[in-house]
PQR file of N, CA, C, O and H, with PARSE charges and radii, in Angstrom:
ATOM      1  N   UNK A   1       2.841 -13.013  16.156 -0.4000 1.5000
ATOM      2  CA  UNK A   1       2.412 -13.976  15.155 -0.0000 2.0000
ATOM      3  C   UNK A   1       3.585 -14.402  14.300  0.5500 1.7000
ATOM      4  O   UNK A   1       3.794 -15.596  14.084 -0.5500 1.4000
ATOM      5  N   UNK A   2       4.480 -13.284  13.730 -0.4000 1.5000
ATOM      6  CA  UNK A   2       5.502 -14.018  13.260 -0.0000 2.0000
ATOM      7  C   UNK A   2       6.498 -14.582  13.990  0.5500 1.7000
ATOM      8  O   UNK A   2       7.250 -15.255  13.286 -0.5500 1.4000
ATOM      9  H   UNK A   2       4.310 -12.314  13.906  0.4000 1.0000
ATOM     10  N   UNK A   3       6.812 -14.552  15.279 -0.4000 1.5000
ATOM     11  CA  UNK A   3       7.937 -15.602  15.665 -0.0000 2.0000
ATOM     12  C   UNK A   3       7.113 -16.888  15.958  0.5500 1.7000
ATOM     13  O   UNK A   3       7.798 -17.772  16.473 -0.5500 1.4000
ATOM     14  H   UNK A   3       6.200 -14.006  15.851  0.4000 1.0000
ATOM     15  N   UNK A   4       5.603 -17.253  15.722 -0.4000 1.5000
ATOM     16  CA  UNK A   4       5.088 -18.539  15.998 -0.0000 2.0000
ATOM     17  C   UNK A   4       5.652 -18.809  14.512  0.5500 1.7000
ATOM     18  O   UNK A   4       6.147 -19.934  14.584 -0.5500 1.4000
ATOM     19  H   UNK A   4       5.047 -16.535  15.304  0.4000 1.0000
ATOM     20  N   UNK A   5       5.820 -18.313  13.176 -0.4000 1.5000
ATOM     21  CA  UNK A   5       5.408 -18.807  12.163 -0.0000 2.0000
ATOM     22  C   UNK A   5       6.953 -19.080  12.466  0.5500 1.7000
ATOM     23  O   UNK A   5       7.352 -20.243  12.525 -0.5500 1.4000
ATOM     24  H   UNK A   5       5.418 -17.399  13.119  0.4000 1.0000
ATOM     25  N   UNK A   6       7.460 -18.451  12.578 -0.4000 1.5000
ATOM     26  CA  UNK A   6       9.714 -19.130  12.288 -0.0000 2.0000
ATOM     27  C   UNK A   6       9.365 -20.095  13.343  0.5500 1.7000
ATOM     28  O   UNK A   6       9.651 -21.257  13.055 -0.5500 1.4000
ATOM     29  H   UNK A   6       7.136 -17.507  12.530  0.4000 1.0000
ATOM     30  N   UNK A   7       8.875 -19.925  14.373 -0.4000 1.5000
ATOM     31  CA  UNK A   7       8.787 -21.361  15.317 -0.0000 2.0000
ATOM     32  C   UNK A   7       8.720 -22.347  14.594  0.5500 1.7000
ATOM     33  O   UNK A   7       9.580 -23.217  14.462 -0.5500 1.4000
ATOM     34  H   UNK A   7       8.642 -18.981  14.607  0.4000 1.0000
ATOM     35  N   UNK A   8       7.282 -22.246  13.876 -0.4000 1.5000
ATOM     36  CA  UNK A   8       6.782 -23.603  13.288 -0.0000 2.0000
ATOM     37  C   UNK A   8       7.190 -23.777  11.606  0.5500 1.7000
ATOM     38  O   UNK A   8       6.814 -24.797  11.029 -0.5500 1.4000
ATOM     39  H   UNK A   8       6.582 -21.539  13.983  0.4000 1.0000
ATOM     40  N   UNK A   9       7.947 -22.763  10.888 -0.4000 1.5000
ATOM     41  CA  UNK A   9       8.715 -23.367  10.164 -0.0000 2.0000
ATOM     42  C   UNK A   9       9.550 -24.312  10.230  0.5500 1.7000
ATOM     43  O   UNK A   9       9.487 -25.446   9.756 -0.5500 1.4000
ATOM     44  H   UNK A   9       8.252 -21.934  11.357  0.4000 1.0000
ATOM     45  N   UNK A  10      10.619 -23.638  11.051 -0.4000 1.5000
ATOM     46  CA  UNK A  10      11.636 -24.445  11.708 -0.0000 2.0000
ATOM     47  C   UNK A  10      11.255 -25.998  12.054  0.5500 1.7000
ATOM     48  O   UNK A  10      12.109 -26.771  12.490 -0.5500 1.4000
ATOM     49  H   UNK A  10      10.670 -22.717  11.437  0.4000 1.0000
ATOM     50  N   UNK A  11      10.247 -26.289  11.883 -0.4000 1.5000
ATOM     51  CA  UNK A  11       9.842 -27.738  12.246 -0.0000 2.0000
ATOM     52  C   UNK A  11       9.457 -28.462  10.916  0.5500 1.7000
ATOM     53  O   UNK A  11       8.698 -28.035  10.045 -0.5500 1.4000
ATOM     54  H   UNK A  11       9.553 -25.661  11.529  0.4000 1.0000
ATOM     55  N   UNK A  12      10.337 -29.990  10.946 -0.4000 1.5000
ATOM     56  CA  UNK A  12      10.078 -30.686   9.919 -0.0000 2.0000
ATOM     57  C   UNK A  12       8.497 -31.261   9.948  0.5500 1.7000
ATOM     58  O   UNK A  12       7.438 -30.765  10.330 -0.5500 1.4000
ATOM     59  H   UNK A  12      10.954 -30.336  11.653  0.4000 1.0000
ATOM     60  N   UNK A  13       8.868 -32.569   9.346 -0.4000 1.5000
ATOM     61  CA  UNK A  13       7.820 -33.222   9.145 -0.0000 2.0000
ATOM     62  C   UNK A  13       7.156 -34.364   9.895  0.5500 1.7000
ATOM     63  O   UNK A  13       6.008 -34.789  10.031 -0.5500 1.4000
ATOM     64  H   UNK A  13       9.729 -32.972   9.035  0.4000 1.0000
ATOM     65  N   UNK A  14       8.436 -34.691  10.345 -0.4000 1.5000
ATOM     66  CA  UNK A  14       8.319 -35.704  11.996 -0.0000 2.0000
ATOM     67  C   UNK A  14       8.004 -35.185  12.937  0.5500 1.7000
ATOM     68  O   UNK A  14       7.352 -35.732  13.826 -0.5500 1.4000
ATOM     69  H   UNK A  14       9.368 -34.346  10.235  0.4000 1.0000
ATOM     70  N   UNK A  15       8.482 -33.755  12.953 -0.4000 1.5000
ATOM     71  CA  UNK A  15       8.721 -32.951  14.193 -0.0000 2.0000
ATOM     72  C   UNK A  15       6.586 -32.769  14.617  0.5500 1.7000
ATOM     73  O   UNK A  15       5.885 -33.181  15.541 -0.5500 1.4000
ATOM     74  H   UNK A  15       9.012 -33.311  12.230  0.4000 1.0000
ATOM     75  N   UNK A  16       6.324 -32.008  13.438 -0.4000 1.5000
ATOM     76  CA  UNK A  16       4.998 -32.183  13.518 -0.0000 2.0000
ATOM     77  C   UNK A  16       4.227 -33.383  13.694  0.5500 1.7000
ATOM     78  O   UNK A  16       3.227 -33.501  14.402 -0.5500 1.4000
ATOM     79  H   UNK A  16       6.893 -31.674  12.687  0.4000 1.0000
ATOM     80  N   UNK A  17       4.644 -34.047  13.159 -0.4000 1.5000
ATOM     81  CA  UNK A  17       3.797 -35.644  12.898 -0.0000 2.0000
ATOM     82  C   UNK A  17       3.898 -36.107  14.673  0.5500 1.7000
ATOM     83  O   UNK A  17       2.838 -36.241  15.284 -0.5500 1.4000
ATOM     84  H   UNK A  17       5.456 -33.951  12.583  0.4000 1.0000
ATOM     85  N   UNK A  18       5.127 -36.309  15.338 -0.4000 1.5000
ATOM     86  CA  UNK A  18       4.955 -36.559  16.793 -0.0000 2.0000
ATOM     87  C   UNK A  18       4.227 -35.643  17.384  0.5500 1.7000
ATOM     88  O   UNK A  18       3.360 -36.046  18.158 -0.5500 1.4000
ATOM     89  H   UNK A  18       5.989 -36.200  14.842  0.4000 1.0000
ATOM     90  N   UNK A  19       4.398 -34.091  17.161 -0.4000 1.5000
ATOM     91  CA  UNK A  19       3.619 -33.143  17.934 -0.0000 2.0000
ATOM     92  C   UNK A  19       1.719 -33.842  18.049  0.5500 1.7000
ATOM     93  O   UNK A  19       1.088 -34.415  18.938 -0.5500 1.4000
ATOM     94  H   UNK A  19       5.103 -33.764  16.531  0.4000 1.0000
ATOM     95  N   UNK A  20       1.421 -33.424  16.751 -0.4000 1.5000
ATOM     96  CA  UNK A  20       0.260 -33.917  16.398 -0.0000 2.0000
ATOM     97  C   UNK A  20      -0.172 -35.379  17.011  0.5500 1.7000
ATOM     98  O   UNK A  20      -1.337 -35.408  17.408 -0.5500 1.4000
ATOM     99  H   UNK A  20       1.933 -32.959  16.029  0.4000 1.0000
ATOM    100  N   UNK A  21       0.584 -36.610  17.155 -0.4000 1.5000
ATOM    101  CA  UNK A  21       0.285 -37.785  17.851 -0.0000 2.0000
ATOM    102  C   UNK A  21       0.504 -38.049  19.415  0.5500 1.7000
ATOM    103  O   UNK A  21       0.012 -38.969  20.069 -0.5500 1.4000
ATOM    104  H   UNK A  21       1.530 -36.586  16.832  0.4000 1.0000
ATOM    105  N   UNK A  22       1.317 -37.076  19.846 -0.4000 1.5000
ATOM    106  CA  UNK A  22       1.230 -36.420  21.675 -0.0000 2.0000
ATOM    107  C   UNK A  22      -0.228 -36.289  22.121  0.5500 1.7000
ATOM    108  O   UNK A  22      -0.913 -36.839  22.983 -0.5500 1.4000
ATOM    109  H   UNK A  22       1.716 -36.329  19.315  0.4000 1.0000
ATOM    110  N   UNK A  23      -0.530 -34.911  20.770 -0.4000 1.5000
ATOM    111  CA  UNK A  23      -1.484 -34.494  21.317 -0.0000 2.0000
ATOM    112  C   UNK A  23      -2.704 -35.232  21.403  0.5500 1.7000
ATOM    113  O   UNK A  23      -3.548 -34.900  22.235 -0.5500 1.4000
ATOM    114  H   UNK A  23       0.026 -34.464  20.070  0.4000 1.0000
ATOM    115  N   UNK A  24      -2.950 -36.520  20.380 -0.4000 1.5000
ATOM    116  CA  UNK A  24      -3.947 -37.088  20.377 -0.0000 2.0000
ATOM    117  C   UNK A  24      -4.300 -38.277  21.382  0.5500 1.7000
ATOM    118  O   UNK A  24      -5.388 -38.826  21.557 -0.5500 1.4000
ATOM    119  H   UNK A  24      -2.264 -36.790  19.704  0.4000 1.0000
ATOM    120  N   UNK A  25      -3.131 -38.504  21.962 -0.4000 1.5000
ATOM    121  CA  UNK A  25      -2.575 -39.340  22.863 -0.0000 2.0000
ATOM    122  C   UNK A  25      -3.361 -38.647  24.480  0.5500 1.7000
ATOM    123  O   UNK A  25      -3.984 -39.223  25.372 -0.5500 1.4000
ATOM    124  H   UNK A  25      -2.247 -38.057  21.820  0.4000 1.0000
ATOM    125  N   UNK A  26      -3.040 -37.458  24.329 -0.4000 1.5000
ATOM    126  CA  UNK A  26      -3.477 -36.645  25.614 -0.0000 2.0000
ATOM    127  C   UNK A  26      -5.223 -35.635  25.490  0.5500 1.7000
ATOM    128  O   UNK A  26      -5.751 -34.960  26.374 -0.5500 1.4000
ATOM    129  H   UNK A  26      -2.534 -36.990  23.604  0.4000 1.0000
ATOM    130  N   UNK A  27      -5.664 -35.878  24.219 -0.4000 1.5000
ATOM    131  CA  UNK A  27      -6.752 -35.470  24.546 -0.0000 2.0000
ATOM    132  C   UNK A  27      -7.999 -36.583  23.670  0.5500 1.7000
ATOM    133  O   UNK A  27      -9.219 -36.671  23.807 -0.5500 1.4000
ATOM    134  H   UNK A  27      -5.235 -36.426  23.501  0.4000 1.0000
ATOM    135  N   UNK A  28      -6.935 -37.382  22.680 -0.4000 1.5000
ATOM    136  CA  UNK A  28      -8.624 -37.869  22.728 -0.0000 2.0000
ATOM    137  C   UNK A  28      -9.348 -37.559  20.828  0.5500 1.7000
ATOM    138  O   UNK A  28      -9.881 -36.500  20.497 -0.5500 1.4000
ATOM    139  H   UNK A  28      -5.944 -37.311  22.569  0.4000 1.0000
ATOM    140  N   UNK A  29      -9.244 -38.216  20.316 -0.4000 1.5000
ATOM    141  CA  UNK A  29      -9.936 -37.986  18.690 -0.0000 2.0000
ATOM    142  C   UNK A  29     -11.346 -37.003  18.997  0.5500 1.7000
ATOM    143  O   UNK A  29     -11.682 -36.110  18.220 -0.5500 1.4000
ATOM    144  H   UNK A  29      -8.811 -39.076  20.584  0.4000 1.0000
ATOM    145  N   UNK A  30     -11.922 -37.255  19.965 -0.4000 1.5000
ATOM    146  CA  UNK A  30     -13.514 -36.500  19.986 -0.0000 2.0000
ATOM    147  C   UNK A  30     -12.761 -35.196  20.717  0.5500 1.7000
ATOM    148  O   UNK A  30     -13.475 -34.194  20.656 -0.5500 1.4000
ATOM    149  H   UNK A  30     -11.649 -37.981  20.596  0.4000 1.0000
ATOM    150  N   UNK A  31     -11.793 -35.032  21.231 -0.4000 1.5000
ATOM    151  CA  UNK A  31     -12.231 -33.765  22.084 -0.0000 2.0000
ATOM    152  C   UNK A  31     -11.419 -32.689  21.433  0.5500 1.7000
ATOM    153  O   UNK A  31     -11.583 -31.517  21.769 -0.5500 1.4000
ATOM    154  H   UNK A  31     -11.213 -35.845  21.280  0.4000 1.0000
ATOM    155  N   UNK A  32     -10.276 -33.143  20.226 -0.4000 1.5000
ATOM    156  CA  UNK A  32      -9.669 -32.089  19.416 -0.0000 2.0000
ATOM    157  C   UNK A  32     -11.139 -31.245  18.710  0.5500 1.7000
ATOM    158  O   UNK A  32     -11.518 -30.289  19.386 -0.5500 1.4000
ATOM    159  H   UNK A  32     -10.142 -34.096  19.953  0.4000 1.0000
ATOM    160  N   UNK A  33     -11.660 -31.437  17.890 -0.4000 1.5000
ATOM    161  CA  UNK A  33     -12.517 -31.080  17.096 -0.0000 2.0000
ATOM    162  C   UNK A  33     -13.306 -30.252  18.148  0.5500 1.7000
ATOM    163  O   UNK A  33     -13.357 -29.040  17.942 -0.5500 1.4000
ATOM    164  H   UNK A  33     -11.352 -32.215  17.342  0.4000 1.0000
ATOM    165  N   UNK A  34     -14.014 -30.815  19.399 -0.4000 1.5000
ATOM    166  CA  UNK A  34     -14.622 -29.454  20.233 -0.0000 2.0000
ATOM    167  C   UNK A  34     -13.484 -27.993  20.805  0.5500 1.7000
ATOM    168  O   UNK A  34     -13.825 -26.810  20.823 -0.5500 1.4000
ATOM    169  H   UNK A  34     -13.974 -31.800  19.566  0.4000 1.0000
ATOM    170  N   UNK A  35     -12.130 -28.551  21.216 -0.4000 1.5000
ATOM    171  CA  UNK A  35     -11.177 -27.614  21.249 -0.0000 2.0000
ATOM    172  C   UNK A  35     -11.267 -27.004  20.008  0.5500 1.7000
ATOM    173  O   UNK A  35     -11.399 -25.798  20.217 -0.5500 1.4000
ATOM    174  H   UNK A  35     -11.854 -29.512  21.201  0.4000 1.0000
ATOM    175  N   UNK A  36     -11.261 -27.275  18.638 -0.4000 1.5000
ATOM    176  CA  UNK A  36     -10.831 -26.270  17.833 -0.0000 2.0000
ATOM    177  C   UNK A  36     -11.786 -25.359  17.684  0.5500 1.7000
ATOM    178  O   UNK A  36     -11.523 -24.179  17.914 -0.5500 1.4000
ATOM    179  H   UNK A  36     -11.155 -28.254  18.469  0.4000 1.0000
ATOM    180  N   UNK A  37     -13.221 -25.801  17.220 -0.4000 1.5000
ATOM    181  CA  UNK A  37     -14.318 -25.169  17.531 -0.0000 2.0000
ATOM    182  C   UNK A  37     -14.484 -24.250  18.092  0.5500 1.7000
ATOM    183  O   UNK A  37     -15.200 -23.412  17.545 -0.5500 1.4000
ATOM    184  H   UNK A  37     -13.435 -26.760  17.034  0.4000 1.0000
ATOM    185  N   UNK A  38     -13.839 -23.890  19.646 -0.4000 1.5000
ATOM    186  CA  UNK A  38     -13.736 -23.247  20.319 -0.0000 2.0000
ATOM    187  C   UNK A  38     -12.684 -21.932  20.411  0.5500 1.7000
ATOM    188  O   UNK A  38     -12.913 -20.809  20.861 -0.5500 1.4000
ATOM    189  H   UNK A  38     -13.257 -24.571  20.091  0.4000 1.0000
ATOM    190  N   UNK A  39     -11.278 -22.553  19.742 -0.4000 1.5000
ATOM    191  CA  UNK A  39     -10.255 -21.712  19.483 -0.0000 2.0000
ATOM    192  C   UNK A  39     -11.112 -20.722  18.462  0.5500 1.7000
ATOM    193  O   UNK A  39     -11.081 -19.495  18.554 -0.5500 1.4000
ATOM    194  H   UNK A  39     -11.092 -23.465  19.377  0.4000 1.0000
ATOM    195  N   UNK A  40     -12.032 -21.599  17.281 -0.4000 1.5000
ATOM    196  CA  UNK A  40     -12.172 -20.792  16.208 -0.0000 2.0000
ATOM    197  C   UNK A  40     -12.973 -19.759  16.530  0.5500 1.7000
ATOM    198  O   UNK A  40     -12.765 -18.654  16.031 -0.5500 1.4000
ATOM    199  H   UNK A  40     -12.057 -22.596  17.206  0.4000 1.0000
ATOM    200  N   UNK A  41     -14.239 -20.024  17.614 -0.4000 1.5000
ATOM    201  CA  UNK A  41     -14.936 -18.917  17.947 -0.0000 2.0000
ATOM    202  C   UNK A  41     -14.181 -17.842  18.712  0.5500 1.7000
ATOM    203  O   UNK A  41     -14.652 -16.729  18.479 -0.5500 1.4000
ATOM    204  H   UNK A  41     -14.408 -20.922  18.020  0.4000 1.0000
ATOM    205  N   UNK A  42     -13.167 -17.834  19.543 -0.4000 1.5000
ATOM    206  CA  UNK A  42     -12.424 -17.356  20.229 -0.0000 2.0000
ATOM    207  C   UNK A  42     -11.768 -16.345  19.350  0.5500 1.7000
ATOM    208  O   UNK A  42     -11.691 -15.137  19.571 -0.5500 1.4000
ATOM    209  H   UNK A  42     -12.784 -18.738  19.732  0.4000 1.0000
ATOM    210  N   UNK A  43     -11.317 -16.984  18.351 -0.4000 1.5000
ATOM    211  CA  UNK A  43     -10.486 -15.731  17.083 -0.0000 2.0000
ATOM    212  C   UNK A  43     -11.342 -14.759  16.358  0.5500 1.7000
ATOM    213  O   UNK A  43     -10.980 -13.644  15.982 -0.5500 1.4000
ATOM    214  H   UNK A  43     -11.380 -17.966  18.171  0.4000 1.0000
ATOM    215  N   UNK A  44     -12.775 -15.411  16.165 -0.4000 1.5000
ATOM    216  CA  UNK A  44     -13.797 -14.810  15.455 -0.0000 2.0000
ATOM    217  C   UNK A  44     -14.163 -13.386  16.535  0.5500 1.7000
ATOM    218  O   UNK A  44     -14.298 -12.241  16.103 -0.5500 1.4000
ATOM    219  H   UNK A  44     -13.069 -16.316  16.471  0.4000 1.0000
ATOM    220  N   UNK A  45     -14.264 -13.740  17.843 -0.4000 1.5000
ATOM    221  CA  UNK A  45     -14.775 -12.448  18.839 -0.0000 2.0000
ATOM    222  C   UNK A  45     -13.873 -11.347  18.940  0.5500 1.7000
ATOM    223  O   UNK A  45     -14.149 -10.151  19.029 -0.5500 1.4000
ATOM    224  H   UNK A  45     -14.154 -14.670  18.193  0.4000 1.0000
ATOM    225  N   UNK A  46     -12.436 -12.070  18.910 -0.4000 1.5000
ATOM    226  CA  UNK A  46     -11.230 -11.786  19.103 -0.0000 2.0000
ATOM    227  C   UNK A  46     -11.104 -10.542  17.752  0.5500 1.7000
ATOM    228  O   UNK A  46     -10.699  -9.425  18.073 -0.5500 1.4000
ATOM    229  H   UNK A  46     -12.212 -13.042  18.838  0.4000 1.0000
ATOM    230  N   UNK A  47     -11.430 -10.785  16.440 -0.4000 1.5000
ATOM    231  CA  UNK A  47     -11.371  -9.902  15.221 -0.0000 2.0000
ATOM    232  C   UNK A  47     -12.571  -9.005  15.096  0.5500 1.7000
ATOM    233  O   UNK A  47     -12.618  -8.225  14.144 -0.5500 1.4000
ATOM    234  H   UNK A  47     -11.759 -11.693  16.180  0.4000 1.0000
ATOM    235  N   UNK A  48     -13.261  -9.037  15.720 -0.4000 1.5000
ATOM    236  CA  UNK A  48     -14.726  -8.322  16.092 -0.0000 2.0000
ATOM    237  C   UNK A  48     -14.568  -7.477  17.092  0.5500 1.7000
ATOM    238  O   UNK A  48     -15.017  -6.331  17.073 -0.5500 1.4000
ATOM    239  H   UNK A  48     -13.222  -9.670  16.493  0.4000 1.0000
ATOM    240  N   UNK A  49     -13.953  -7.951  17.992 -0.4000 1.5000
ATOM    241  CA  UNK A  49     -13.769  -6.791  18.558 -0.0000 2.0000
ATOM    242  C   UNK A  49     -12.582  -5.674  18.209  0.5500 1.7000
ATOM    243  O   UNK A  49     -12.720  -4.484  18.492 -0.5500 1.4000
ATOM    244  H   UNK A  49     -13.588  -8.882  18.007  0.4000 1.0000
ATOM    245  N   UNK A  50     -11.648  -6.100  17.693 -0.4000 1.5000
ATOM    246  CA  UNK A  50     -10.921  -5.571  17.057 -0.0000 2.0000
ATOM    247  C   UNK A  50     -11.209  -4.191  15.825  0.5500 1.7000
ATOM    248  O   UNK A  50     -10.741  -3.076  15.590 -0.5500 1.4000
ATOM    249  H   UNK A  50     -11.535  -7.066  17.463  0.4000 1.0000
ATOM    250  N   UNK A  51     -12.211  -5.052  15.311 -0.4000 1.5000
ATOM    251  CA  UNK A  51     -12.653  -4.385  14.145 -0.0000 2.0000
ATOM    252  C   UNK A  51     -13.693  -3.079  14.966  0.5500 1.7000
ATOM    253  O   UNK A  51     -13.786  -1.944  14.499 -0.5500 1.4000
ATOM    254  H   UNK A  51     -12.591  -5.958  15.501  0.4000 1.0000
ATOM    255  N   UNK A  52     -14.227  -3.422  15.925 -0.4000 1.5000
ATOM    256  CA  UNK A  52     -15.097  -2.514  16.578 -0.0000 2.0000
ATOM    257  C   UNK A  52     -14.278  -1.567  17.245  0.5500 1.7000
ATOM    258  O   UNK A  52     -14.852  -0.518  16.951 -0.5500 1.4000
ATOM    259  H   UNK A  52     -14.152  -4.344  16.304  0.4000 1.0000
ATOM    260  N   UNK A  53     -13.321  -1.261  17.943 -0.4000 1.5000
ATOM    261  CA  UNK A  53     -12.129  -0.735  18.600 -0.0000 2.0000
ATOM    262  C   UNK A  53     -11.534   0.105  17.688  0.5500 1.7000
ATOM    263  O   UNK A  53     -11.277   1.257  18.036 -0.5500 1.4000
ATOM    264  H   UNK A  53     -12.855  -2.113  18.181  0.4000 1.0000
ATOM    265  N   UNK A  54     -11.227  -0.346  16.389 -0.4000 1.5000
ATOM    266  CA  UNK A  54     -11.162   0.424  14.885 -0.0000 2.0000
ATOM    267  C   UNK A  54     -11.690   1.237  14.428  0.5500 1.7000
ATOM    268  O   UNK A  54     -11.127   2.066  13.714 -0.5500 1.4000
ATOM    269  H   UNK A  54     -11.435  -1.282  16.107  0.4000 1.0000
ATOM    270  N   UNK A  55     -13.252   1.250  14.768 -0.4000 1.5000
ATOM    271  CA  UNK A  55     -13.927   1.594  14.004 -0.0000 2.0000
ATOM    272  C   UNK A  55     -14.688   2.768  15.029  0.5500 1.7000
ATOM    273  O   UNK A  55     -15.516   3.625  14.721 -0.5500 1.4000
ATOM    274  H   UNK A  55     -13.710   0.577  15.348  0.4000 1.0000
ATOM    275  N   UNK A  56     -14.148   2.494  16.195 -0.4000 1.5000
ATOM    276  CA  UNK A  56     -14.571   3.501  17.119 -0.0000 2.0000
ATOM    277  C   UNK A  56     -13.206   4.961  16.941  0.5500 1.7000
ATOM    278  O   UNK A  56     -13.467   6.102  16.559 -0.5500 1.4000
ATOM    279  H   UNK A  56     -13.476   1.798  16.445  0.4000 1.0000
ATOM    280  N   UNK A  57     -12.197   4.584  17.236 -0.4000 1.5000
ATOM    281  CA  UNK A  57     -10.935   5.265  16.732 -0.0000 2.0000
ATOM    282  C   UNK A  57     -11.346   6.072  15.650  0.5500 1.7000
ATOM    283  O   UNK A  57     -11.661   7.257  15.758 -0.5500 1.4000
ATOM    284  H   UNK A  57     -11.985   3.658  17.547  0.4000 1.0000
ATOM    285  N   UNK A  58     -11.339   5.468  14.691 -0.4000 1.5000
ATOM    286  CA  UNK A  58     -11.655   6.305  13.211 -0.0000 2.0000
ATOM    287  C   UNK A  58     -12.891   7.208  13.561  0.5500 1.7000
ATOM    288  O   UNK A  58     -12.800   8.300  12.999 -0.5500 1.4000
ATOM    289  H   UNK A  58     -11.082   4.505  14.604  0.4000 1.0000
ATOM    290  N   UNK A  59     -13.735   7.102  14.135 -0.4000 1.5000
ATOM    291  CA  UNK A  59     -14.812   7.638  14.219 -0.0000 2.0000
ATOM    292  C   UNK A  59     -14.553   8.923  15.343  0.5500 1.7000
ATOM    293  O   UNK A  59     -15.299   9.895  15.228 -0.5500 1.4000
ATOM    294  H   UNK A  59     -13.809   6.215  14.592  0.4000 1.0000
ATOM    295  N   UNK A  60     -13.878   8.933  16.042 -0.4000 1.5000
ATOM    296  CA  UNK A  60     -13.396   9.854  16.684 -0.0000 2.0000
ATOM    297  C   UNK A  60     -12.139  10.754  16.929  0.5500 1.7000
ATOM    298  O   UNK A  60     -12.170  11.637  17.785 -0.5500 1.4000
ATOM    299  H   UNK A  60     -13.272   8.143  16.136  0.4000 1.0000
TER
END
């Protein structure tokens, strides 16, 4: 997680601004918003299970 964040420091404001207009170019105003949706549930299962894996550890 932190070498994404020096990744994406390292990036100005153009740098993003083209990233961001690529991408809309290649997927589409309607289909970002169902991708993220999806990332977000993905992180949510992703910390749940995590937290359950934790909580099994401690418990044993």
């Amino acid at each position: 997680m932190n070498s994404l964040l020096l990744f994406i420091g390292g990036l100005g404001g153009w740098e993003i601004f083209l990233i961001l207009a690529v991408i809309m170019l290649f997927f589409g105003a309607k289909k970002i918003p169902q991708m993220a949706k999806g990332l977000g549930q993905g992180i949510k299962e992703y910390k749940a299970a995590i937290r359950d894996v934790e909580k099994d550890l401690k418990e044993t």
